[in-house]
C-alpha positions in Angstrom: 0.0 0.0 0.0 1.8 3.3 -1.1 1.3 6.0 1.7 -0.3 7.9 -1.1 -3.0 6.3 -1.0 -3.7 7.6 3.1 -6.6 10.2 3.1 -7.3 12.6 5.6 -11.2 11.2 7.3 -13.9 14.3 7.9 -13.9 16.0 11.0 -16.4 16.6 13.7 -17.7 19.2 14.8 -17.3 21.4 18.3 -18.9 20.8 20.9 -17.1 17.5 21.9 -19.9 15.4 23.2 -19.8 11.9 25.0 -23.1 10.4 25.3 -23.9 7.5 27.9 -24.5 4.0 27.1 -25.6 0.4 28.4 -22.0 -1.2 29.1 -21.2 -4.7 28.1 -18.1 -6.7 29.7 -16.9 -9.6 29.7 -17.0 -11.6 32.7 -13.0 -11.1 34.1 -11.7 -14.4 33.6 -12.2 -13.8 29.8 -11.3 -10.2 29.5 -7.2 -10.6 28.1 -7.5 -13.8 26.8 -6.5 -14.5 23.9 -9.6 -17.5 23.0 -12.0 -14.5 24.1 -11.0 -13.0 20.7 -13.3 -15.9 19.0 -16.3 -13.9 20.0 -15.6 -11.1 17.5 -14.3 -13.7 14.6 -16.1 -14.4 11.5 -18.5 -15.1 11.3 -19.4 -11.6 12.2 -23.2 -12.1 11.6 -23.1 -14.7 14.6 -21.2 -12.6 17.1 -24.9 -10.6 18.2 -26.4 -13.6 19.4 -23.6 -15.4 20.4 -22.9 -12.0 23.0 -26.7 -12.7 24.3 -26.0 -16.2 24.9 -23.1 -15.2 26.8 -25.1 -12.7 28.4 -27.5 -15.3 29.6 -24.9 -17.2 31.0 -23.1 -14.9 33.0 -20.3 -14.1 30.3 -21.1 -11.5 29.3 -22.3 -8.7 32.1 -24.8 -5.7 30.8 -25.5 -2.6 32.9 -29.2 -2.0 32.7 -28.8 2.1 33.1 -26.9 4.2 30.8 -24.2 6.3 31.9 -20.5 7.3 30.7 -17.5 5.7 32.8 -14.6 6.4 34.4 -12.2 3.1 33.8 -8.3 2.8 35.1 -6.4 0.2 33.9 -2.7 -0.2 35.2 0.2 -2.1 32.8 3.5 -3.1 33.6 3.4 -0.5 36.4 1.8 2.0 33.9 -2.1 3.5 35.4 -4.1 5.2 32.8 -7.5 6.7 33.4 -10.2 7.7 30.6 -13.8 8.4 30.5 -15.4 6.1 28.3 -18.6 7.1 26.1 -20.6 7.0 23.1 -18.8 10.2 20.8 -21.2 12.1 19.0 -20.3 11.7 15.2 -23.6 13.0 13.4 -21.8 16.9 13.0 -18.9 18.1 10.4 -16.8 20.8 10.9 -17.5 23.0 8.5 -14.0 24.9 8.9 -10.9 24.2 10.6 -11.4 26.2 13.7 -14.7 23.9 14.0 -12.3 20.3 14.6 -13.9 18.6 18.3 -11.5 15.4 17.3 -8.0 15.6 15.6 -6.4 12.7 13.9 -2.9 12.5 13.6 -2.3 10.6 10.5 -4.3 9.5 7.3 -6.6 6.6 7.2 -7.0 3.9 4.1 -10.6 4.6 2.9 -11.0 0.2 1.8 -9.8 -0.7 5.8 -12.2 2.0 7.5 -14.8 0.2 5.0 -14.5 -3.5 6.1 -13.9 -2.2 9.9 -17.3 -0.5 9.4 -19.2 -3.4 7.9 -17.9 -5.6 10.2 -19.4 -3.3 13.1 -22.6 -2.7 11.1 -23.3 -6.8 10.8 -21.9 -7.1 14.5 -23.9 -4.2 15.8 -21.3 -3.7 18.1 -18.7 -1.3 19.1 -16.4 -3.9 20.5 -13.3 -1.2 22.2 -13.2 2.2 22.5 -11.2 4.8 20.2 -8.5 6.3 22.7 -8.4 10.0 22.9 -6.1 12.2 24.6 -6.1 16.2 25.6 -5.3 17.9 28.5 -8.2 17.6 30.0 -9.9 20.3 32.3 -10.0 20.9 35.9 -13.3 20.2 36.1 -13.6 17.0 34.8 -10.3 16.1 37.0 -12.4 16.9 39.8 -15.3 14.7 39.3 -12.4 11.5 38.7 -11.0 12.7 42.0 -14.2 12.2 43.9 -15.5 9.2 42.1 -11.6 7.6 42.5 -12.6 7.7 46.7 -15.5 5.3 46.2 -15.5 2.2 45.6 -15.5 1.0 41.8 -18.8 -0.9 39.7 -15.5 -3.7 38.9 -12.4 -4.6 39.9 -10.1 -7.4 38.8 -7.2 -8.7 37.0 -7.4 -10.0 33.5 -5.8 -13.0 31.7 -2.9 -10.6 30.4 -2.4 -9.2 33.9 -4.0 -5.6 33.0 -5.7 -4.5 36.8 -8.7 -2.8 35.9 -11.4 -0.4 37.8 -14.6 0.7 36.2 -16.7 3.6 37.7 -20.1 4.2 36.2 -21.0 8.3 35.9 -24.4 9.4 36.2 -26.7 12.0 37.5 -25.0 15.3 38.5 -21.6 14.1 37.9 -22.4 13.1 34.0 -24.0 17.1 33.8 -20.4 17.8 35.0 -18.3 16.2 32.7 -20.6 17.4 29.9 -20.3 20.3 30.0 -16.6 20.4 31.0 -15.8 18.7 27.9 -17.6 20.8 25.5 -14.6 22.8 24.6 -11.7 19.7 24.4 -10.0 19.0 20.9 -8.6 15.4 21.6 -6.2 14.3 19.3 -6.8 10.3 18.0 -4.3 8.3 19.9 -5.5 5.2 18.4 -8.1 4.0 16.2 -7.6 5.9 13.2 -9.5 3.5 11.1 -11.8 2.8 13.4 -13.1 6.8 14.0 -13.4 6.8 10.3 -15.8 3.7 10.3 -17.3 5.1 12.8 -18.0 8.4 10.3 -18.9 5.6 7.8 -21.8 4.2 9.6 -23.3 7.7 10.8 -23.2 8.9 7.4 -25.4 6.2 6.0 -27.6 5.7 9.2 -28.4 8.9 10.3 -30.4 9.3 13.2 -29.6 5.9 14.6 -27.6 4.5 16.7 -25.0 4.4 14.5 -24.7 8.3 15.0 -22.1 7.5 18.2 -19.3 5.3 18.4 -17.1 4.0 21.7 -14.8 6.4 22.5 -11.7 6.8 25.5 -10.8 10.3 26.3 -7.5 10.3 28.1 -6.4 13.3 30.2 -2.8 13.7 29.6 -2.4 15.6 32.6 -3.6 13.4 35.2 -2.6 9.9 33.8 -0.5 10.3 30.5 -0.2 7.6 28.1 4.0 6.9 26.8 4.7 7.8 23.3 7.1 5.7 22.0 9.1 5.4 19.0 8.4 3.6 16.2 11.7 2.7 14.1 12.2 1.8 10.3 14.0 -1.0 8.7 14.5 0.1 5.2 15.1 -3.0 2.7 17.5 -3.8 0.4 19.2 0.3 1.1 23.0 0.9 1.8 24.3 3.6 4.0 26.5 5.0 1.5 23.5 5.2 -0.7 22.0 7.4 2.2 25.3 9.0 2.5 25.7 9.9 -1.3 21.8 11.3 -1.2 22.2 13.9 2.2 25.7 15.1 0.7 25.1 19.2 0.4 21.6 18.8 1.9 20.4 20.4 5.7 20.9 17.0 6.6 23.8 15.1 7.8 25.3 11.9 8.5 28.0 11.2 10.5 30.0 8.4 11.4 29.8 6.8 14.7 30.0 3.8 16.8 27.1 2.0 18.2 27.5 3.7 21.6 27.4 6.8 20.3 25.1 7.0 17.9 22.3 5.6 20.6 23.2 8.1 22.9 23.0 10.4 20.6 19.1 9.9 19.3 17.4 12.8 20.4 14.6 15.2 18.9 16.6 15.9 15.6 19.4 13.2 15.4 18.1 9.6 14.6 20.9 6.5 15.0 21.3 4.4 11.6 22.9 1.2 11.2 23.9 -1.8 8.2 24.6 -4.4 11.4 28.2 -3.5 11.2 28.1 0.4 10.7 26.8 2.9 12.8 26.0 6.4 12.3 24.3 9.6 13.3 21.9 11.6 10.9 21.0 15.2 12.1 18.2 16.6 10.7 17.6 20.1 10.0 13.9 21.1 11.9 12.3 24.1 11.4 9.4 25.2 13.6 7.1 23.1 14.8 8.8 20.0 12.9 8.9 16.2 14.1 12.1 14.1 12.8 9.5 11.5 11.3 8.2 14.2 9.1 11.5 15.2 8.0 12.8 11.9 7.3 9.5 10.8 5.0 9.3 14.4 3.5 13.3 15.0 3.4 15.5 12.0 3.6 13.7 9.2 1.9 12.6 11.1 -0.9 16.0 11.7 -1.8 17.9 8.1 -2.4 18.5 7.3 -5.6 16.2 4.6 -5.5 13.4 4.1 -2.6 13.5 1.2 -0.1 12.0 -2.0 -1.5 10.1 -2.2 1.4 9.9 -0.6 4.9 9.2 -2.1 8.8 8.5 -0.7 11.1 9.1 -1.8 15.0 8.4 -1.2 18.6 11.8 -1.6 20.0 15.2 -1.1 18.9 16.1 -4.8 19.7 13.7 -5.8 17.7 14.7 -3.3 15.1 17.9 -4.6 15.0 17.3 -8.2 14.5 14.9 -7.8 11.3 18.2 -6.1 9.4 20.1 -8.0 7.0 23.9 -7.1 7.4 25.1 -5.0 4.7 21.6 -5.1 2.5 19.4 -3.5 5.2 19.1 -0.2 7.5 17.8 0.2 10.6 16.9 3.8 11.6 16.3 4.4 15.4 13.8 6.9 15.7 13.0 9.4 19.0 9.8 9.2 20.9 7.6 12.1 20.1 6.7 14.5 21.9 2.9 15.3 23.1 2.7 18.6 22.8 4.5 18.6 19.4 2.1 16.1 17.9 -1.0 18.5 19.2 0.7 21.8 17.4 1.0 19.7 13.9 -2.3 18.4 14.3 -3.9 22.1 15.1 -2.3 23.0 12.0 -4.0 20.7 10.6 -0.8 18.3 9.3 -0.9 15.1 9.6 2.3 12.9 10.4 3.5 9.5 8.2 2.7 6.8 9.0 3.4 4.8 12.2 4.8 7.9 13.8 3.4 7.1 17.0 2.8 4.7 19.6 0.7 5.4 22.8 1.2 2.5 25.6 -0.8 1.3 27.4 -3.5 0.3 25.4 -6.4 -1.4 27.7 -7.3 -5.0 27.1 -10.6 -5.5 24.7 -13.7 -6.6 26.4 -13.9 -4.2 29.6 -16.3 -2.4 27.9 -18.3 -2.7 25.2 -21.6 -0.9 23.2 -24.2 -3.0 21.2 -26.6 -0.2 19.0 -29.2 -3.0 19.7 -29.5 -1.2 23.3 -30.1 2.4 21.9 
């Protein structure tokens, strides 16, 4: 798929609305299991009743009252609070200024398609869209209070997520409404899945299908990590990057290993063959991420593109997938939040894989079926 091909999905519109909903979750033991995946496999026409059969069984639990909730989940020493609802997706911005939801990068118009007519024949939201601002005071102190009684759940799943789930109702939901009318989240994850979401609204308006299950994060209270995301570009030499950044902005400089990690910072990334190291300095001006100016800059001038490029979570990991001497790895820096929000505003989008919130929360702690709206 050539990155071409990524289109930018419509926008909401101000104000940002989260509407409440009858949760679904599954019972503990299956939340983080792996088999529990088999009740959203094809095929996807079965997974409605199969959900009520579960339901009737004790599988599946269903709150009987909507609401909007607060849910913590806590990985590998990481806690991460969000307020879970149904996002209102029935208004486009008719201008810029008008954004309630910014995405960071472009979506694949034939992926949001299956992803919606999956939903559509599942009638089901199965996980929330993440979303993340720096959330207001307000809302902060609604969490505060509801974090002093004692939650709807608690347990531990089969991937050892601990989870907490407060339902928000009454006074409290009038709160966080209004508090949030004014927030401009940026799309942490679920790209494709906010643009199904559009998908479905736009040809069942005024249904259910208006809304779609949305996390709002407040990076202020309990951030997510933004990690890197690093290349492997095949079958590309690094005196074929060399030769392309000689009398550029950028540079590349010869290092060893040692140095060159140490070196990978918010305009130098760390490039290696498996037996030669070196450091490329990139020349950023105003509010510009290295990943931009290596997709816009860098690759864009080799004599000949990479065959193919990876892209990994870790360096390790990074490091193993190159072929010595025929492959390069390219270490990239962790983004920065703030950064990412200032593109977005302007309305830019990033490449591809340029970011990677952690931690995600474990599918199954709550759900939405449009059969209970």
């Amino acid at each position: 798929m050539e990155p071409s091909q990524a289109v930018t999905p419509p926008y909401l519109a101000t104000p940002l609305r989260l509407e409440p909903f009858r949760a679904l979750t599954l019972a503990p033991q299956r939340v983080g299991d792996a088999a529990a995946a088999r009740a959203f496999a094809r095929p996807y026409r079965e997974v409605a009743g199969r959900l009520r059969r579960w339901q009737a069984t004790g599988r599946v639990l269903r709150d009987e009252t909507p609401g909007l909730y607060l849910h913590e989940y806590t990985a590998d020493g990481i806690t991460v609070r969000g307020i879970v609802g149904a996002l209102d997706m029935s208004r486009r911005a008719p201008d810029l200024a008008s954004r309630a939801v910014l995405p960071h990068e472009g979506i694949y118009p034939h992926r949001a398609h299956d992803l919606a007519e999956r939903m559509l024949v599942m009638k089901l939201n199965p996980a929330p869209i993440l979303l993340v601002h720096r959330g207001p005071a307000e809302t902060r102190h609604v969490i505060a209070a509801l974090l002093k009684e004692e939650p709807q759940r608690r347990f531990t799943d089969r991937g050892d997520q601990r989870h907490r789930v407060w339902p928000i109702r009454g006074a409290d939901l009038d709160r966080v409404h209004a508090s949030l009318l004014d927030s401009r989240p940026v799309i942490a994850d679920g790209h494709h899945r906010y643009a199904a979401y559009l998908q479905l609204q736009q040809a069942h308006p005024g249904t259910a299908w208006d809304r779609g299950l949305a996390m709002l994060v407040d990076q202020d209270d309990t951030p997510l990590q933004l990690g890197a995301i690093h290349r492997v570009l095949r079958r590309v030499k690094l005196t074929t990057l060399g030769d392309a950044l000689v009398g550029g902005p950028h540079a590349l400089e010869a290092s060893s290993r040692e140095a060159a990690v140490s070196a990978l910072g918010t305009d130098t990334l760390a490039v290696t063959d498996g037996r030669t190291w070196a450091i490329l300095r990139l020349d950023l001006q105003g509010d510009r991420s290295a990943v931009e100016a290596f997709h816009d800059d860098v690759l864009p001038a080799l004599a000949t593109p990479p065959a193919a490029i990876g892209y990994l979570h870790t360096a390790d990991e990074t490091l193993h997938k190159v072929r010595r001497d025929r492959d390069l790895a390219v270490l990239m820096p962790a983004p920065d939040f703030d950064l990412v929000h200032r593109i977005v505003a302007h309305d830019r989008l990033l490449p591809e894989k340029a970011t990677s919130f952690q931690p995600k929360p474990s599918t199954g702690v709550l759900m939405r079926s449009v059969d209970d709206e």
